[in-house]
Structure formats: structure tokens, C-alpha cells
MDTraj code that builds the backbone (N, CA, C; nanometers):
import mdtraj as md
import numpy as np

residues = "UNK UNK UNK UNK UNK UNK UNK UNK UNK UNK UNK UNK UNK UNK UNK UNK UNK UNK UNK UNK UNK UNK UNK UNK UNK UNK UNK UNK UNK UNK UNK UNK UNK UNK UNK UNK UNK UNK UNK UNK UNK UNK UNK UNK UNK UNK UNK UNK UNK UNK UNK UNK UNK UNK UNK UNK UNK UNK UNK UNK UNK UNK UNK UNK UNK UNK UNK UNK UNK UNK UNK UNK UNK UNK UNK UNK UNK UNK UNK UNK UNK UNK UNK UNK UNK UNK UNK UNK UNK UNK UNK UNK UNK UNK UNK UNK UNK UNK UNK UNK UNK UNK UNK UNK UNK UNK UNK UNK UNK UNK UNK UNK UNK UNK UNK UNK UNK UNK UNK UNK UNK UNK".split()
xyz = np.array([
    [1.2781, -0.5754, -1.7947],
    [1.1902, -0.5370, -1.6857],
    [1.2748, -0.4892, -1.5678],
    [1.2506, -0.3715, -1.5514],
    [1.3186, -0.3009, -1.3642],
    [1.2271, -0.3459, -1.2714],
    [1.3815, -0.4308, -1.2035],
    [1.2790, -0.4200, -1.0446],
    [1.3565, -0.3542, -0.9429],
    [1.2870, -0.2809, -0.8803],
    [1.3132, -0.1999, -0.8184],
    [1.2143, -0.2041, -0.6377],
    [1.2738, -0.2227, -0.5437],
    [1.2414, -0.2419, -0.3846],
    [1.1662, -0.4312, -0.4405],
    [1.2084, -0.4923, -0.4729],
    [1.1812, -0.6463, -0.4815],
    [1.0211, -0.6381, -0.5248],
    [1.0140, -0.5283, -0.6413],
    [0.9146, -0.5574, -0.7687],
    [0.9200, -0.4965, -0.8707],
    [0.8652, -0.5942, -0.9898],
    [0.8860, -0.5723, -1.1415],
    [0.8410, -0.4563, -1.1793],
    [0.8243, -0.3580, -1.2002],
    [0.7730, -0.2762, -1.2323],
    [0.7836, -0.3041, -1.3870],
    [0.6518, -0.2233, -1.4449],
    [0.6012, -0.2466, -1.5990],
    [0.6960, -0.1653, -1.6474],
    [0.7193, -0.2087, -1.7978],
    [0.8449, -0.1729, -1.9012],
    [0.7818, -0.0423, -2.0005],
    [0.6862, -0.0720, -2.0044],
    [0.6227, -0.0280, -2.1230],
    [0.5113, 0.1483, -2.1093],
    [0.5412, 0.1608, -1.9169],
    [0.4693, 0.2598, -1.8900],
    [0.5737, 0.3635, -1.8659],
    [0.5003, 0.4920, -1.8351],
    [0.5872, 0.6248, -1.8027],
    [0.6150, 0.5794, -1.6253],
    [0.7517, 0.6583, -1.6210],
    [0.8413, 0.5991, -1.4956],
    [0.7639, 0.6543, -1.3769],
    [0.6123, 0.7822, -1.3806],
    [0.5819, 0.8159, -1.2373],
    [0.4824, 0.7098, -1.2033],
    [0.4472, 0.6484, -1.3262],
    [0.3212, 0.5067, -1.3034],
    [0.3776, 0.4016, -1.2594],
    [0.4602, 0.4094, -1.3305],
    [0.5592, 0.2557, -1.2803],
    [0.6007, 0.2189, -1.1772],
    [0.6108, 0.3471, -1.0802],
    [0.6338, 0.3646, -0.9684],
    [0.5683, 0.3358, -0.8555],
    [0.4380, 0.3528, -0.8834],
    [0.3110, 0.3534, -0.8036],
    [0.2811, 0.1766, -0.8161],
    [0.3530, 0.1193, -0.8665],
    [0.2800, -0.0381, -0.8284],
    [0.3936, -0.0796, -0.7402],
    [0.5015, 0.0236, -0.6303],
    [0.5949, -0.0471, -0.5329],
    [0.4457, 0.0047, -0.4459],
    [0.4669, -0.0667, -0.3109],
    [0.3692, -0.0283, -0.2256],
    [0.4179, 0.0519, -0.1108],
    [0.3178, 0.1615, -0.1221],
    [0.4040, 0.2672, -0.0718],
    [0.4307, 0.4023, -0.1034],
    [0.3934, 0.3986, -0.2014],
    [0.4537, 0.5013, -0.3437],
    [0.3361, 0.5381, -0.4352],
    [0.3081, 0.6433, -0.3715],
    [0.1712, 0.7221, -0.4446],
    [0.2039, 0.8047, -0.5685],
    [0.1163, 0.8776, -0.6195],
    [0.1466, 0.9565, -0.7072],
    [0.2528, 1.1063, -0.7102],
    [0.2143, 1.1275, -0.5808],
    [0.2833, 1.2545, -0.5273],
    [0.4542, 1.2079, -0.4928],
    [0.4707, 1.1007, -0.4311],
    [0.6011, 1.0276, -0.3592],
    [0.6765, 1.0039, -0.5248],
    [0.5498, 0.9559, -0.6118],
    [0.6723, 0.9344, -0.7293],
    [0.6832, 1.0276, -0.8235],
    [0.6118, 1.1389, -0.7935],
    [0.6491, 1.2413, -0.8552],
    [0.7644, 1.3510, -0.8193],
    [0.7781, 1.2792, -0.6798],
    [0.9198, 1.3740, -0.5489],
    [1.0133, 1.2567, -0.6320],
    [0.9655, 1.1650, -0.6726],
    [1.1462, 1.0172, -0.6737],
    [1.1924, 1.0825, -0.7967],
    [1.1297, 1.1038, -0.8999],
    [1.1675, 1.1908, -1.0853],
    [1.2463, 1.2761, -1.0150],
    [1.1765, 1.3588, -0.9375],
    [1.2295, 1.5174, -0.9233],
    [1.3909, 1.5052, -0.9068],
    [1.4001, 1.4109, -0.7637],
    [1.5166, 1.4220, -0.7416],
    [1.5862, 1.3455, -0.8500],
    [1.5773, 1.2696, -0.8741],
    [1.6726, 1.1908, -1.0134],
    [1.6569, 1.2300, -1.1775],
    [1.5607, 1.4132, -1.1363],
    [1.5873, 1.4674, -1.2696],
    [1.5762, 1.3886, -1.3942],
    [1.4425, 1.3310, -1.3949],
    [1.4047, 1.2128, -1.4913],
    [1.3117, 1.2902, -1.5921],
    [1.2887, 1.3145, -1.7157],
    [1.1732, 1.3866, -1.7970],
    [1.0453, 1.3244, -1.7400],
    [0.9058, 1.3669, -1.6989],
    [0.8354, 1.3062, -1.6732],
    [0.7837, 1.2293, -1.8153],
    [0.7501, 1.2541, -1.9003],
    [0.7225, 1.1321, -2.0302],
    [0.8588, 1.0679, -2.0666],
    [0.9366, 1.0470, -1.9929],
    [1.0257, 0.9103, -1.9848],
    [0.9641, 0.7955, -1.9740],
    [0.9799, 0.6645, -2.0717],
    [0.9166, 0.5141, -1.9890],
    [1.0112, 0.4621, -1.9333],
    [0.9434, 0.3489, -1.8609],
    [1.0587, 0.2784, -1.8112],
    [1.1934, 0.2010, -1.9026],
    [1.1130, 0.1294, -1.9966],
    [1.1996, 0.0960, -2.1264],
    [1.3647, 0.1763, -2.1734],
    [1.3066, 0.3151, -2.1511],
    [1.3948, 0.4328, -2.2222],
    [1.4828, 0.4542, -2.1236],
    [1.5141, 0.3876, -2.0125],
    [1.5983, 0.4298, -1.8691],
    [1.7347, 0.3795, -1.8503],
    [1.8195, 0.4411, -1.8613],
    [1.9254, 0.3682, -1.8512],
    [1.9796, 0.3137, -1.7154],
    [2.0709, 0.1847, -1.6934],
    [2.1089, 0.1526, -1.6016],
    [2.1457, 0.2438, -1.4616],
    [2.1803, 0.3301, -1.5051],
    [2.2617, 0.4316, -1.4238],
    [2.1149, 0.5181, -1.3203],
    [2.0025, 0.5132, -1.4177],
    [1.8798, 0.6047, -1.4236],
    [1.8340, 0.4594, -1.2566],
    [1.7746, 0.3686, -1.2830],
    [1.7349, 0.2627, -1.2416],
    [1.8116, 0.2734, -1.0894],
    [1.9585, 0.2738, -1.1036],
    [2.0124, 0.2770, -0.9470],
    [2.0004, 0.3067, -0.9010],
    [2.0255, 0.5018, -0.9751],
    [1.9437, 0.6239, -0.8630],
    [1.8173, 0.6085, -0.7977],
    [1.7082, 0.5742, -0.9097],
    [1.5894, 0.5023, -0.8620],
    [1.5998, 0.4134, -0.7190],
    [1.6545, 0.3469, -0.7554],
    [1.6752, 0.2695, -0.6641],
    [1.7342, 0.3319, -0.5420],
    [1.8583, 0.4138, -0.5043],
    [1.8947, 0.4585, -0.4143],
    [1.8227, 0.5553, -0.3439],
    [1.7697, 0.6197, -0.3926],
    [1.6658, 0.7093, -0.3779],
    [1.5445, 0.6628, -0.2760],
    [1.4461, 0.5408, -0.3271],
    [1.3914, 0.4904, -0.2906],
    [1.4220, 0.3881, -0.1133],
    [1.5318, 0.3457, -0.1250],
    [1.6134, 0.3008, -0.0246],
    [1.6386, 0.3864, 0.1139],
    [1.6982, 0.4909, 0.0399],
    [1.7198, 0.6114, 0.1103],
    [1.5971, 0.7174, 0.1943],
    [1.5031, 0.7170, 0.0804],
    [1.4032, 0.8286, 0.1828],
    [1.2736, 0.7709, 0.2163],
    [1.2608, 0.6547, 0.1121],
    [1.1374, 0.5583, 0.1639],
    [1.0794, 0.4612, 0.1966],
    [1.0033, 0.4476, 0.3267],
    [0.9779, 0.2904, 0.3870],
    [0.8578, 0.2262, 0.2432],
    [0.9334, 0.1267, 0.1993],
    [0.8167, 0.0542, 0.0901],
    [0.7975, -0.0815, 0.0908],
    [0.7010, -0.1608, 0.0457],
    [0.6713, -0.2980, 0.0659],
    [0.7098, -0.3930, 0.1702],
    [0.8286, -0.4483, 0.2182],
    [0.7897, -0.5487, 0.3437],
    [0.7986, -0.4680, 0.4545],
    [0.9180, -0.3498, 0.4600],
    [0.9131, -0.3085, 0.5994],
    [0.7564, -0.2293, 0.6238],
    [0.7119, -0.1578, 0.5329],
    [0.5810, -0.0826, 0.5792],
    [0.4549, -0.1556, 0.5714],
    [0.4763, -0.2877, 0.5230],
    [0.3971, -0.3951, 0.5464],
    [0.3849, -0.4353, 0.7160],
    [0.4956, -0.4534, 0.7604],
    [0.5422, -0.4819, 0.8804],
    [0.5240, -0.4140, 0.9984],
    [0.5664, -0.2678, 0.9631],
    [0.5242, -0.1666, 1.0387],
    [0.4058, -0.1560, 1.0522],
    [0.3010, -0.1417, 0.9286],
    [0.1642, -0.1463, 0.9742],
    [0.0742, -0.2660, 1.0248],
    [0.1098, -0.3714, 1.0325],
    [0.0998, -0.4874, 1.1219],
    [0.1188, -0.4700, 1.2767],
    [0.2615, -0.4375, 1.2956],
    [0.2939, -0.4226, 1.3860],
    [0.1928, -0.3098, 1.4833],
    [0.1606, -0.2166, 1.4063],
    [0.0849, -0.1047, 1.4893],
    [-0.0546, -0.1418, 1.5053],
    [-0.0971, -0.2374, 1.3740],
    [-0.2362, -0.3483, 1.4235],
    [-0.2633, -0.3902, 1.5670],
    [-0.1315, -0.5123, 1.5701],
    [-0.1131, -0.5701, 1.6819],
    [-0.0894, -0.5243, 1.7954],
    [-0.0261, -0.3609, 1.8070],
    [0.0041, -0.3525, 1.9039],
    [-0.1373, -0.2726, 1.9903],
    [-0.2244, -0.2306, 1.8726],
    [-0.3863, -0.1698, 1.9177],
    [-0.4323, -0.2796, 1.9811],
    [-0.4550, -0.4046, 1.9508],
    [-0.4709, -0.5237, 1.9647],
    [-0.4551, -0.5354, 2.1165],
    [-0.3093, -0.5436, 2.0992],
    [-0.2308, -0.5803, 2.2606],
    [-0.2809, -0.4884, 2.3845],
    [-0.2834, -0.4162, 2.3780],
    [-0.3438, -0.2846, 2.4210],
    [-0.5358, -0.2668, 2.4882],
    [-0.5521, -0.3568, 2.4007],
    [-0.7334, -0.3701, 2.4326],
    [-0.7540, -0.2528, 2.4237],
    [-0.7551, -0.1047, 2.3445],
    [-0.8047, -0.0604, 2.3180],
    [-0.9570, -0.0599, 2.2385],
    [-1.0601, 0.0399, 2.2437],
    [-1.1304, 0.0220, 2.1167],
    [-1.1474, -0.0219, 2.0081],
    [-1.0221, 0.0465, 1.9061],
    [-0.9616, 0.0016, 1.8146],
    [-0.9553, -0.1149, 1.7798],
    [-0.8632, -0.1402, 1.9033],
    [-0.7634, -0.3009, 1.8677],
    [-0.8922, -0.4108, 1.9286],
    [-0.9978, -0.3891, 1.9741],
    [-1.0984, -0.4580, 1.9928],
    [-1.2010, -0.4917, 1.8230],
    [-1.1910, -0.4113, 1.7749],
    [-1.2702, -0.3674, 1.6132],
    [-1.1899, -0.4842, 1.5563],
    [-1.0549, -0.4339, 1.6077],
    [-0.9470, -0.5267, 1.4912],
    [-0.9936, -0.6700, 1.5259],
    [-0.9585, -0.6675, 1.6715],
    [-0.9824, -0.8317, 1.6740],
    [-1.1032, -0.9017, 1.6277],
    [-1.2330, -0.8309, 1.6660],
    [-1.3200, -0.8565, 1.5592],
    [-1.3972, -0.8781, 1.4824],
    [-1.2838, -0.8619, 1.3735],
    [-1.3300, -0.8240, 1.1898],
    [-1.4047, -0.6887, 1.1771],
    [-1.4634, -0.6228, 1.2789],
    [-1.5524, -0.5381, 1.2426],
    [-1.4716, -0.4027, 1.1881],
    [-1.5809, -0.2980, 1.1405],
    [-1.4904, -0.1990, 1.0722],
    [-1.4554, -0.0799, 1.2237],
    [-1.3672, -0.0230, 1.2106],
    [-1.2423, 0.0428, 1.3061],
    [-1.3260, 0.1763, 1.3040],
    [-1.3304, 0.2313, 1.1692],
    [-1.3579, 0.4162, 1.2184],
    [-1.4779, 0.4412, 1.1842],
    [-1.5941, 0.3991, 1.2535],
    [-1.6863, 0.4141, 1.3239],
    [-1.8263, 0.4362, 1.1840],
    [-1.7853, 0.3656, 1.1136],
    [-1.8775, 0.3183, 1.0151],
    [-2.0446, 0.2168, 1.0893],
    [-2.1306, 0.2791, 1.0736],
    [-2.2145, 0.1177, 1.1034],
    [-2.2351, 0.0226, 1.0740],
    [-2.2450, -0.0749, 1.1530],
    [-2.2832, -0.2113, 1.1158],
    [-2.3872, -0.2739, 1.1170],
    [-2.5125, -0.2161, 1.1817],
    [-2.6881, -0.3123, 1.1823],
    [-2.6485, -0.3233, 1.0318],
    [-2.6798, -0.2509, 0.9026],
    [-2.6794, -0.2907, 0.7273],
    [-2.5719, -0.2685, 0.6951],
    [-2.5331, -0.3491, 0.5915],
    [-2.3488, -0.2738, 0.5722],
    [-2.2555, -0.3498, 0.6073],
    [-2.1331, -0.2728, 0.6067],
    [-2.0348, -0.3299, 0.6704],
    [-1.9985, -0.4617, 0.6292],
    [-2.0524, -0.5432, 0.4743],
    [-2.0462, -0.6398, 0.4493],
    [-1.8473, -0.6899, 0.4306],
    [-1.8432, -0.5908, 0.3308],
    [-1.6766, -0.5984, 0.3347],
    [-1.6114, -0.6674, 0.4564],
    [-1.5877, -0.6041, 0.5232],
    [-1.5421, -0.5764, 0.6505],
    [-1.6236, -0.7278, 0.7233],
    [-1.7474, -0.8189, 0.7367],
    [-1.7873, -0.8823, 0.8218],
    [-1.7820, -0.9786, 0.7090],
    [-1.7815, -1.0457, 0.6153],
    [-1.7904, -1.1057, 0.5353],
    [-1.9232, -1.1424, 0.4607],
    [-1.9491, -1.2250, 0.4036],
    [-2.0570, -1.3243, 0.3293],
    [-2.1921, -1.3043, 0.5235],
    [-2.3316, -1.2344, 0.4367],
    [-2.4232, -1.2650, 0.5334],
    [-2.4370, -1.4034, 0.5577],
    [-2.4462, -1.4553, 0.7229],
    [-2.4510, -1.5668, 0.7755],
    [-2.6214, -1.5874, 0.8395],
    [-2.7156, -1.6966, 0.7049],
    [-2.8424, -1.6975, 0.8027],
    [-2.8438, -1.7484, 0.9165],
    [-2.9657, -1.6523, 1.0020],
    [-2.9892, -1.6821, 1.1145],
    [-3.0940, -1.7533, 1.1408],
    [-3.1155, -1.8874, 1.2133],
    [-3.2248, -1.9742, 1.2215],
    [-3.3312, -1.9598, 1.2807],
    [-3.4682, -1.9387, 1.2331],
    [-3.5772, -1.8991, 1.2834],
    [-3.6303, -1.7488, 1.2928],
    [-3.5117, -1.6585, 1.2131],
    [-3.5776, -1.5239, 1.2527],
    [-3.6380, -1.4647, 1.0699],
    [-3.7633, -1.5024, 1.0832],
    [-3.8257, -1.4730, 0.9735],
    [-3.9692, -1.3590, 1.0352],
    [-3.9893, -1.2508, 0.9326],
    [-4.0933, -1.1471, 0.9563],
    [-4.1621, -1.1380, 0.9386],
])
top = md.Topology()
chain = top.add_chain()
for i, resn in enumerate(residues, 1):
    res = top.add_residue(resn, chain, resSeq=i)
    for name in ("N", "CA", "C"):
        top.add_atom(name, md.element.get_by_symbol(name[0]), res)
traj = md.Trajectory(xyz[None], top)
């Protein structure tokens, strides 16, 4: 099993899929990571040699923010809407949904489990 940015990626799939379970790393991003490391696209991961895996790896290191730091980063830009009392960072604080979806029906995701209200029957 390759792991690659501190996750396992699957053995048994082609290397632009395998790619897509770092977070971060869409279809298009891992179809730019092959390019540059000149990988066959029906390569699996299985079929990769050590040497194949590093580049991977350097590659990834090199041109893209993936899993904790862009975890972090997008936290960080949470909090800092937050800090800010913006609109936004008012939505964030909360729970409600941010880009301007409604909420009277809906919005369950986002507000959780309906909470009854006592006495309001029609």
C-alpha cells in the first residue's frame, strides 16, 4: 500500500483515482500529478515502482497544499470570517447555511435534526 501526503492510498486502483482520496486532489490536479511524472494513465498503483511513488510524492509536496495544511487553512479563513463579524462569519457562527440558501423549510443539513416546538399546533 502507497502512502503518499500521510494517506494510504488504494493498491488495487488506477494511479489518477488513487489520487483523489488525498484531500485536495481532484480529478483534474491528478490528472496534472501523471502528467508531470509521465505515468501511463491505466497504470495501478500496485504496478508503480518505488522511484514512480517519490516523484509522486515530490511532486505533490512541491506544487500542492493537501490534507492538514489545507485543512488548516480553510479553518483558519472560517475563523477569521468569524472574527471579523461579518455576515458570513455570523452564518458560521450559527450553524446556519452561508450562501444564501433558505431556511423557513430546508436547510436541515446545515441546522440539524428538527427540534419540536411546544404548543404550536394548526
Amino acid at each position: 500500500m502507497a502512502r503518499i501526503a500521510g494517506v494510504n492510498i488504494p493498491t488495487n486502483k488506477r494511479v489518477v483515482i488513487a489520487l483523489q482520496y488525498i484531500h485536495g486532489i481532484g480529478s483534474t490536479k491528478a490528472q496534472e500529478i501523471i502528467d508531470q511524472v509521465s505515468i501511463p494513465a491505466e497504470r495501478r498503483v500496485n504496478e508503480l515502482s518505488d522511484a514512480e511513488v517519490v516523484q509522486i510524492r515530490e511532486v505533490i509536496d512541491r506544487d500542492h497544499m493537501v490534507e492538514g495544511d489545507l485543512r488548516r487553512q480553510t479553518a483558519m479563513n472560517i475563523k477569521r470570517l468569524m472574527d471579523l463579524g461579518c455576515y458570513r462569519g455570523l452564518r458560521h457562527r450559527r450553524n446556519l447555511p452561508v450562501r444564501g440558501q433558505r431556511t423557513h423549510t430546508n436547510a436541515r443539513t446545515r441546522k440539524g435534526p428538527a427540534k419540536p416546538i411546544a404548543g404550536k399546533k394548526k
